[in-house]
Every structure is written in structure tokens, then in C-alpha cells.
N, C-alpha and C positions, 0 to 999 in steps of 0.2 A: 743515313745521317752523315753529317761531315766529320773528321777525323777529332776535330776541336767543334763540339756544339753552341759553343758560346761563339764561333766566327761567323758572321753572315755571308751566306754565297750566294749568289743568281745563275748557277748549275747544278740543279738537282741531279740527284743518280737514280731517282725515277725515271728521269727523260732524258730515252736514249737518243744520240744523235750520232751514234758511228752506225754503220750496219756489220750485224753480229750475226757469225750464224745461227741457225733456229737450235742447234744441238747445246750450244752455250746458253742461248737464251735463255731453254729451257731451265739449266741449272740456276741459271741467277735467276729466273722466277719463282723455282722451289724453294732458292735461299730467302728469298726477301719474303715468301709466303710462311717462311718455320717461324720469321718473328711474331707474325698475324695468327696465326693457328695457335700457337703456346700461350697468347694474350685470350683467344677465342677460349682454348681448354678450360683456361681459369676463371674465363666469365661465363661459360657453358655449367662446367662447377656449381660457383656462387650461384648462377641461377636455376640450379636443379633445387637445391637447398630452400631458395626461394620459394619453388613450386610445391616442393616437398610440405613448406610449413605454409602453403595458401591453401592446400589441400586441407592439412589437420586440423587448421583454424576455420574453412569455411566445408569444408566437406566435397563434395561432387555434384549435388543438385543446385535448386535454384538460386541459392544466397553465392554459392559459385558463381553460376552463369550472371547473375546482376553484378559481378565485381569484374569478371572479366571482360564484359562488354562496357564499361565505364572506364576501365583502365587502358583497354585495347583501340578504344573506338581512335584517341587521340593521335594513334601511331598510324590507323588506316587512314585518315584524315588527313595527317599531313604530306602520305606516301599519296594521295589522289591531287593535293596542291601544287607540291614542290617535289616528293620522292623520285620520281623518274626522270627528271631533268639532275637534281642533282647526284644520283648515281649512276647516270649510265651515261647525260649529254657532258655532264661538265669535265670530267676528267680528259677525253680528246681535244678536247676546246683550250681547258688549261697549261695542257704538252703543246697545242701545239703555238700558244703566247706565250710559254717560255720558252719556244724555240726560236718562235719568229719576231717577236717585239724589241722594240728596243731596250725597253727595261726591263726586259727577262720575264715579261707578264704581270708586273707588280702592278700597274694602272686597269687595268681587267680586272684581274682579284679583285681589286679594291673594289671596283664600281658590282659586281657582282655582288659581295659580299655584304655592302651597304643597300645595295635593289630588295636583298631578300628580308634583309633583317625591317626594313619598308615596309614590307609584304606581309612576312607573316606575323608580323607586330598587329598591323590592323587586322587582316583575318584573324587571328586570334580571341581580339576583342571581340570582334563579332559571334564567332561560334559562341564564347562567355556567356554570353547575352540568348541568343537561339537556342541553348540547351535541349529544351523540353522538343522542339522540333528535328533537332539533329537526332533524338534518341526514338523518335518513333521510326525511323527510317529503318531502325535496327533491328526493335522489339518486334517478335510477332505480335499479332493483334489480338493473341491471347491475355495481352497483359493489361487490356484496357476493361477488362472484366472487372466488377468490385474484390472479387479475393483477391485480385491482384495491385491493386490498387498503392499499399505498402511497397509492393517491391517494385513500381515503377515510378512510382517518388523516390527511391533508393537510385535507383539506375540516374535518373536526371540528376539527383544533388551527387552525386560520384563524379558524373561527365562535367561539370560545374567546375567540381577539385583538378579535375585530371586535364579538360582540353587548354591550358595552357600550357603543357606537354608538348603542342602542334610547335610552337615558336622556337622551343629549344630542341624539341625534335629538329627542325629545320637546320637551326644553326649547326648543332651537334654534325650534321651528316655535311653538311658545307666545308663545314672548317677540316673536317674528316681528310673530304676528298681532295682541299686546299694541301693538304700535308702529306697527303699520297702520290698527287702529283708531284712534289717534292721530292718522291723519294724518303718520305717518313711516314713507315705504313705499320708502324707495331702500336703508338698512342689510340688510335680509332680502336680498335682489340681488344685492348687493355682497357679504357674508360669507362665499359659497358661496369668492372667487375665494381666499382665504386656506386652505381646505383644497385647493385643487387643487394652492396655489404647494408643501405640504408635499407633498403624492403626489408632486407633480413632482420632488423633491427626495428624495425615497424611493426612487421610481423609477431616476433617475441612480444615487443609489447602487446599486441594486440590479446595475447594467448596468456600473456600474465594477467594482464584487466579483463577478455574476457571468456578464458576458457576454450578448450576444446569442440569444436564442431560435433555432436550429436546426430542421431540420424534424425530427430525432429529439429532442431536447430538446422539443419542444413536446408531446412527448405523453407525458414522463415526471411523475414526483411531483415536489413539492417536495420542498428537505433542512427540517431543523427551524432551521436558520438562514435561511432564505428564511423561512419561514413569519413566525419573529418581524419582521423587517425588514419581510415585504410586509402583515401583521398590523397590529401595534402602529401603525406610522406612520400608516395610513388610519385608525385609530381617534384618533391624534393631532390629526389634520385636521379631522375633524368636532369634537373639543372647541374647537377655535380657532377655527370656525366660528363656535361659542354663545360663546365668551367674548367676541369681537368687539361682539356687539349691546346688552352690557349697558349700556356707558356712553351709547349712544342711548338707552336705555329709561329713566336719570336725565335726559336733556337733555329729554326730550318730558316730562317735567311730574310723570313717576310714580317714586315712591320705593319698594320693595320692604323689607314687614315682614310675617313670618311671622303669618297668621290660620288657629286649626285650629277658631273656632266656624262649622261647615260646617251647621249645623241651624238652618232659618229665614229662609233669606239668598238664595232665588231659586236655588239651586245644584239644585234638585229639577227645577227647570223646564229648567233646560240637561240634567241626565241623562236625563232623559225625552225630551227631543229628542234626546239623542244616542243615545239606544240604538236609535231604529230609522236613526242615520248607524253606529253598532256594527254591527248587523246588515248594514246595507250591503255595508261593509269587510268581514268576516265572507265573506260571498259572493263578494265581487268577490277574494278574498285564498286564497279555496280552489278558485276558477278559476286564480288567479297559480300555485300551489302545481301546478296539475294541468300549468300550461304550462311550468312549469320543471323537473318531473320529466322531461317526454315529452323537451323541449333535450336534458337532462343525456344521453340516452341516445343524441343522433346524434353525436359522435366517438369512441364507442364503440361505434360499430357498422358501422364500415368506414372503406376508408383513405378521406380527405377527407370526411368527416363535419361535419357542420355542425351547432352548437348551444347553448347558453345565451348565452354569448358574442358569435359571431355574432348573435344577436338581438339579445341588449343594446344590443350597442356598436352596429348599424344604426340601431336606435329612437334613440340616442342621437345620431344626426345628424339625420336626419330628424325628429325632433323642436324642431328649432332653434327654427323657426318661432313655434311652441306655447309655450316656453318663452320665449323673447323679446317675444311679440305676446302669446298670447291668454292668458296668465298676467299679465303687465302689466294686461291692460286688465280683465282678470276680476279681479282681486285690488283695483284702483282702483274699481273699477263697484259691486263688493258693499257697501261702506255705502252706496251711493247707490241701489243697489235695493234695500238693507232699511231705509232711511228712506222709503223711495215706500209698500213693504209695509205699516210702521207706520203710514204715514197715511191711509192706506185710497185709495191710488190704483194699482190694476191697471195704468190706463190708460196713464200715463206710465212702470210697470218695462215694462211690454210695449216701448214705444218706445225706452226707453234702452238696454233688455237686446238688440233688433233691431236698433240704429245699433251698438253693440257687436259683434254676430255679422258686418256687414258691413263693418266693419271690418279683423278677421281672417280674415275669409275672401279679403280684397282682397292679405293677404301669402301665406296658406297656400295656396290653388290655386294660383297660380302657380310657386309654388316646387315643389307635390307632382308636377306636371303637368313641370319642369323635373329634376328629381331622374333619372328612369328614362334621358331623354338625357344626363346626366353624372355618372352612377352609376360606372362605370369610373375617371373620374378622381376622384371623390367620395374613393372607399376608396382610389384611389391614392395623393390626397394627405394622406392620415389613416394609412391602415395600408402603406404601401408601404415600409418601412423594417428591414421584418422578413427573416431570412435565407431563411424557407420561400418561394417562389418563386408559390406556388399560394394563400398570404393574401391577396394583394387580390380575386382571382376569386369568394374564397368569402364576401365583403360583398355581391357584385354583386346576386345575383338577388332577395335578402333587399330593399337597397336601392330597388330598381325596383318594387318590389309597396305596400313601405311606405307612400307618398304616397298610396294611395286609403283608407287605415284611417287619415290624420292629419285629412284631410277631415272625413270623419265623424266621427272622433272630436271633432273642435274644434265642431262644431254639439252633439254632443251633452253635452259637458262647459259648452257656456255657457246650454243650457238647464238645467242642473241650477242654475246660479248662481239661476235667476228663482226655482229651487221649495226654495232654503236661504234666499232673502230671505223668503220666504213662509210659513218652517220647515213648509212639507210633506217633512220626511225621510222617512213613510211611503209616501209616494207614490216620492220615489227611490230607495229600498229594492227594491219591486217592480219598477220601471224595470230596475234592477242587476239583478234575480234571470232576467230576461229576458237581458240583458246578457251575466252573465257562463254559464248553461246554454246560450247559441250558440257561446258561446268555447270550452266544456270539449268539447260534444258534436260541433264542427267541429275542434277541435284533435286530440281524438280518433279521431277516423275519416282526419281529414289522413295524420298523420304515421303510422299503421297501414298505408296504402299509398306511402309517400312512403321513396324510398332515403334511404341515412345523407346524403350528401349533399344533397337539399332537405331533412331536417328540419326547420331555421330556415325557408326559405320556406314550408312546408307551416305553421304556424304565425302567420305573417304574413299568409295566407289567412286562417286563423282569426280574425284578429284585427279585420281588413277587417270579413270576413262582423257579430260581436257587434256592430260601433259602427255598422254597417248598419242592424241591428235596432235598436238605442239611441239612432241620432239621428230615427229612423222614429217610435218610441214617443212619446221624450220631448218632442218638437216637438208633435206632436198633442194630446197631454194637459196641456202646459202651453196650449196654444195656446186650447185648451177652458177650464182652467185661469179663465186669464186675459180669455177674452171677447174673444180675435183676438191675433193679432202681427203686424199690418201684413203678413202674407202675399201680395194682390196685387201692393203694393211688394217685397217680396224675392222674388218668382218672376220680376219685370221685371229686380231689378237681378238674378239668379244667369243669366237670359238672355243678360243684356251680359256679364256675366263671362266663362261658356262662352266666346263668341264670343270675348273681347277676348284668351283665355287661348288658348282652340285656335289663333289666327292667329302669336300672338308668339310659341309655344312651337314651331309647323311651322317659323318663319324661325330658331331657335336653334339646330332640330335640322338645317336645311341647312347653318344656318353649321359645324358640328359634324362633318356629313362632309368638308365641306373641310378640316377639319384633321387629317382620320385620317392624311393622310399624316407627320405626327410621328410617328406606331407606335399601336399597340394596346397596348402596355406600354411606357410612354415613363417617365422620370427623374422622379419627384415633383412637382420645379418644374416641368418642361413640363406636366403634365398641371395644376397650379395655374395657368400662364398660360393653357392652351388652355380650361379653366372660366372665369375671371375673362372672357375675351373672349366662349363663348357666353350667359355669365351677362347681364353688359353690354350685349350686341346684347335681349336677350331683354328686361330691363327698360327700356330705350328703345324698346323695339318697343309696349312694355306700354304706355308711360307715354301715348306717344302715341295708341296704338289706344284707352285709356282717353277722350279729350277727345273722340275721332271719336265712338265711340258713347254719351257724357255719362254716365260710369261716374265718379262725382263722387267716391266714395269713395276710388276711388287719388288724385284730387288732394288731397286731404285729408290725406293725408297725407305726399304729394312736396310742394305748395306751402309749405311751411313751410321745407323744407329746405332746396327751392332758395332762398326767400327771406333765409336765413341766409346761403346761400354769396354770394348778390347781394352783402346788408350789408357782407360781409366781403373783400368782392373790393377791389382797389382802383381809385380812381377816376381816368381820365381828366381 
């Protein structure tokens, strides 16, 4: 942001335009990414809290899965519209009109900004109205049964409340990336935590008016008063989300006025690139579609059934990491690999886009590797609050498998960053079509053999297996691509890693049997104390096995911190 945020500038310090080396870069992407991660922490936080109290208000079975798939659908919906054109095309496109425009890209922005809000205004209306057809797409066809009957009139009037979500979803991520190409990347971060404080606050109500989730409660319908209450609110949340980020968007320099002359203006050249990121989405969103059908059908399909929900809310821990780290750093990195792209150097996106992946991989294996030994108290201290007795057991196995698909997936989502800076969408298109036919065709055949209960796991195998295939691919063909990624260098440092990973994680998981004797179902808090101490022994074990074997990367980014708690200690 500018020194004075009340001055308006048309030079972001998002876009760069000196050439810097990659070893600098690097640090001012880590800088610019602590702001986004600290805003992530807190909205990761508020929304565990969240999940914490949708848990103990709706339980894990089917009154779950019909609130998750009504609540969710609106966010896959508008990630299959607009999602991938506006996070991954628009950001290159907007560096490089405020590099090269005359007006610093203000006339772009605008006419974009006005196309969408065009867009998903009227799509919106529409899905409003399609409900009942949007939501078969999702349900399995278990629910067209008469027992079922209640809770797929629940699902349709939910997705009623929720799919105008789609519009401010839209905008929300627009104006996002508008303010990141700016150079103002901490507001996007931070915005999320104001709709969690409203769920949070939905929620309570919900649990004062109607009680704690039961085990037979959990697998009834909602009344049409829950609906609107658990409805309306979460649609409330995401508007405040987007309403938040405007007045950033006037401090970083840009004044919003409606432009509809869309003919002439470079706008041909972003839809062109975005129709094969359309396509992409497309793909990747009718594999989401195939995995949320198969969910939808394991709590209804025997007692302890495990599905949509159960996954969600899994990925949604396990994914901490990802969200915290390698979205920081991916989100910060990208104008600075599509300025390397524009200026005709491979050389140096290869190396900044490589010190990036070694970077996240320095928080995500450890953690993934950590997760399967404190899986139990993971979901204990998350979902242990609920009256059915048998909710935390049914996160467990889901949890423990998850950690080898965030792996892979974080290698192959920061290669896609090298091939948006590079605007080869066609090439990730293809990638994706690979991607998501391992997802549908392993998820498929999974949960075809797999009881009501592993459905979720059978599915998180699936999920494994696609980003197996997807970080295999797109490493190669970027790698090719590009004319090398330091490959020698990352098969030495992913050596030390293994190493430094497998040692600290065997001394986490002994320290972990000594504490079984608290129970195996132990009080929320104890099972938060007894993680926080294998967590702690694990990262000190890390930190230090990292110096033994000159695994530089963890220091890079421990030294800073301790360095701060030094400053701040006081002094003898």
C-alpha cells in the first residue's frame, strides 16, 4: 500500500517494472505474503469455530450433508462461471494495463469490472429461479425416494437462500484481484473473517432457538425456519465479505465508474484466454459435480455413513496449510511471474516460481506427514462438541489419508501459477482434463466398492490418486515448458526434506503414545493440550533436524520469527 493511503497513485508496488533478482524477489514475495497469511490465520480461525458450531448444531449425517451442499453449491457455481478467469487470467492481464496503458489500467478495470457485475447479476437471477434443477445435479438419486423427500425440499429451499452468493461471490474475488494487482493483498485475507463472525453468530442463534444436533436429529430434515435462519444468514456473510474490500479499492488509487464501451479495449484478448481457463473450470467442476453426488449418497446409505460433509469439513482442516502458505505466496508470486513472462525471461519465473514451491512444501509435508498422528484429536478438537457420540470417529480416517492429496496438490497448483504467468491456459486445460477423468474414474469405481461408511475416504483416495497424476504432468511439461526448474536442486532439497520430515514426525508419534494414556476419547481441551505438545516437540525436532541436514528453507522462514521474538524480548 502507499506510504499515505488516502493519496491516490497509478504505480502499484504489486507491479513490478524494474527487473529484480529472483533471490530479492523471493523475499519481497514472502513479505507481501505474511500480510495475506496473518489475515488467512484469522479467517482460518473464525472459520474452524464455524465448522466447530455447524458440527454441534447439525451433527455429521444427513441434515449436515443437505446444509453443506445448499451452502457450497453457490461457491462451486460461480468458481465454474467466472472463478478461473478471475483468479488466475485476470491478474496478468491487469499488470500488464497497468504497465502498459495510458491510464495506468484504470479504463480496463473499469469495463471489466462493470462486464461482470452484467454477468453475474443476470446469472444469478437465473439459477434463483432453476433451483430445484440445479440441485438434482448434485443429489444422488437416493433422495428422490419418499423418505427422502423432506430433506430434498430442504436442500432446494437452502440453495433458493444461498445461490445469490454466486454474484457477490463474483464480485468479492474481482475486486480481490483488482487490489492485488495493486499491490494491496492483505484486505482479500482479512474479509473472509467478517463473514465467518456472521455464521458464527447465525449459528449461536440457531443453537439457542434450536438445540444441539442429536444422533436422531442429525438425520432429519430441516423445518422452513431453520432453513431461512441457516439460509439467509450465510448469504449475509458473503455480502459483507465484498462490502468490506470496497473502501480498500478507493485507497489503492482506483475510483470505480461504470464503462459498457466493451469493443476495442483489449477485453477480446482476456476472453480468449479465458475460455480455455472456462474450459478448464468446466472440467474440473463436472468432476466436483460427479464427487458430490457419489458423498451426497453415503449417509444415506447406512447407519454411520459418511459424506459430503464429512469431506468438506476434513479438506477444510487439512487444508490450512494451502490456504495459509501456498495461496500467500502464490497470490504474491503471480505479478512477479507475469512480469518475468512479459519480459521474455523463462529463466528467472523458473527460479522464483521453484524457491516458491520450496517454500510451501517446507510447511505442507510436515504438517501432512503430522495430521494421520493427530487426527483423533484433530476432529476432536473441531468437531467433539456434538451430542452423537460417534462424530469425531467419522473425520478420523478421511483426515489421515487427506495429507498425501494436499502434497500433491500444492506442487501441482503452483505449477499452474508458471503456465497463467505465461497465459498457456490451453496447456492447463489439458493438464485439468487429465486431472479431473482420474478424479471421476477413481472416485467412481472407489465408492462402488467402498461401505456407507468409507464413502468420504473412498473419495479422498480419489482425490490423492487425480493430483498424483496433475503434479506428475504439470511439472514435466512446464519443466519442458520452461527449459529446466532447477530440478537437480529440488530432488536434493525434497531428499533433505523426506529425511528431516520422517525423523521429526517418528519422534512426535512416540511422544503421542505416551500420552494415550489421557483416553482415546478424551475432553476437547485435553486432546487440544496433548496436540499442541506433539505438535511442538515435532516442530523443534524439525527445526533443528532442518540446520543438521542444511535444509535452508525452514530457516528462512523460522529466522525471522525468532528474530522478532529476540527484538522483542527484553533485555538484561
Amino acid at each position: 500500500m502507499n506510504a499515505d493511503p488516502r493519496t491516490p497513485t497509478s504505480e502499484p508496488t504489486g507491479a513490478p517494472t524494474d527487473e529484480v533478482a529472483p533471490e530479492d524477489a523471493a523475499r519481497a514475495i514472502r513479505a507481501n505474503s505474511v500480510v495475506m497469511a496473518v489475515g488467512t490465520v484469522f479467517s482460518r480461525l473464525s472459520g474452524f469455530i464455524r465448522a466447530a458450531l455447524l458440527v454441534t448444531a447439525l451433527g455429521a449425517g444427513v441434515r449436515a450433508d443437505v446444509f453443506a451442499l445448499g451452502n457450497t453449491i453457490p461457491n462451486a457455481i460461480y468458481i465454474l462461471l467466472a472463478g478461473g478467469i478471475f483468479n488466475a487470467v485476470l491478474v496478468p492481464q491487469l499488470v500488464r494495463a497497468l504497465k502498459n496503458d495510458e491510464d495506468g489500467g484504470e479504463g480496463y478495470t473499469n469495463r471489466i469490472i462493470t462486464l461482470a457485475a452484467l454477468f453475474l447479476g443476470a446469472v444469478t437471477l437465473a439459477l434463483v429461479a432453476a433451483a430445484p434443477w440445479v440441485m438434482e445435479l448434485y443429489l444422488s438419486a437416493k433422495y428422490d425416494t419418499a423418505a427422502l423427500a423432506e430433506h430434498k425440499d430442504s436442500a432446494i429451499a437452502l440453495a433458493r437462500y444461498c445461490l445469490p452468493q454466486v454474484f457477490f461471490y463474483g464480485m468479492f474475488v474481482l475486486v480481490g484481484q483488482v487490489l492485488n494487482a495493486r499491490g494491496t493483498f492483505g484486505p482479500m485475507m482479512w474479509a473472509p473473517i467478517a463473514n465467518n463472525v456472521i455464521a458464527v453468530a447465525v449459528l449461536v442463534a440457531y443453537l439457542v432457538l434450536y438445540g444441539r444436533a442429536g444422533e436422531v436429529a442429525a438425520q432429519g430434515a430441516l423445518s422452513p425456519g431453520q432453513e431461512v435462519l441457516l439460509g439467509v444468514g450465510s448469504t449475509l456473510g458473503i455480502v459483507a465479505q465484498f462490502l468490506i474490500l470496497l473502501p480498500f479499492l478507493r485507497r489503492s488509487g482506483f475510483l470505480y465508474r461504470p464503462r459498457f464501451d466493451f469493443r476495442g479495449t483489449g477485453l477480446g484478448h482476456t476472453l480468449r484466454l479465458g475460455s480455455w481457463t472456462v474450459l478448464f473450470v468446466v472440467v474440473n467442476q463436472i468432476a466436483w459435480t460427479v464427487v458430490v453426488n457419489l458423498a451426497s449418497s453415503g449417509p444415506v446409505s447406512g447407519e454411520g455413513g459418511t459424506g459430503f460433509a464429512v469431506y468438506s469439513y476434513s479438506m477444510l482442516i487439512v487444508m490450512l496449510p494451502h490456504a495459509i502458505v501456498t495461496v500467500s505466496l502464490a497470490t504474491a508470486a503471480l505479478p512477479r511471474l507475469s512480469s518475468y513472462a512479459a519480459d521474455g525471461r523463462p529463466d528467472l519465473l523458473a527460479r522464483s516460481l521453484t524457491s516458491t514451491l520450496r517454500t510451501c512444501l517446507v510447511v505442507v509435508v510436515p504438517f501432512a506427514a503430522l495430521v494421520p498422528v493427530l487426527a483423533w484429536d484433530i476432529a476432536n478438537v473441531v468437531y467433539g462438541f456434538s451430542d452423537d457420540p460417534e462424530t469425531v470417529g467419522s473425520f478420523v480416517p478421511s483426515l489421515r489419508l487427506f495429507g498425501i492429496g494436499l502434497v500433491l496438490f500444492t506442487v501441482h497448483y503452483l505449477m499452474l501459477r508458471g503456465f497463467y504467468a505465461l497465459e498457456r491456459t490451453r496447456t492447463v486445460f489439458f493438464i485439468q482434463c487429465a486431472v479431473a477423468g482420474t478424479n471421476v474414474v477413481a472416485a467412481v469405481l472407489l465408492v462402488r466398492e467402498a461401505s456407507a461408511v468409507d464413502t468420504s475416504p473412498a473419495l479422498v483416495i480419489a482425490y490423492a490418486t487425480a493430483y498424483l497424476v496433475g503434479s506428475v504432468v504439470s511439472y514435466a511439461v512446464l519443466r519442458r515448458t520452461l527449459g529446466g526448474l532447477d530440478s537437480t536442486r529440488m530432488l536434493r532439497f525434497a531428499i533433505r526434506l523426506v529425511a528431516v520430515v520422517a525423523l521429526s514426525t517418528a519422534l512426535a508419534w512416540l511422544v503421542s503414545l505416551g500420552l494415550d494414556a489421557l483416553g482415546q476419547q478424551p475432553n476437547p481441551l485435553v486432546s487440544l493440550g496433548r496436540g499442541a505438545v506433539v505438535g511442538t516437540v515435532d516442530l523443534v525436532a524439525l527445526v533443528l533436524l532442518a540446520r543438521l541436514f542444511r535444509l535452508g528453507e525452514v530457516g528462512e522462514l523460522v529466522d525471522p520469527v525468532l528474530d522478532t521474538v529476540r527484538r522483542r524480548l527484553p533485555r538484561r
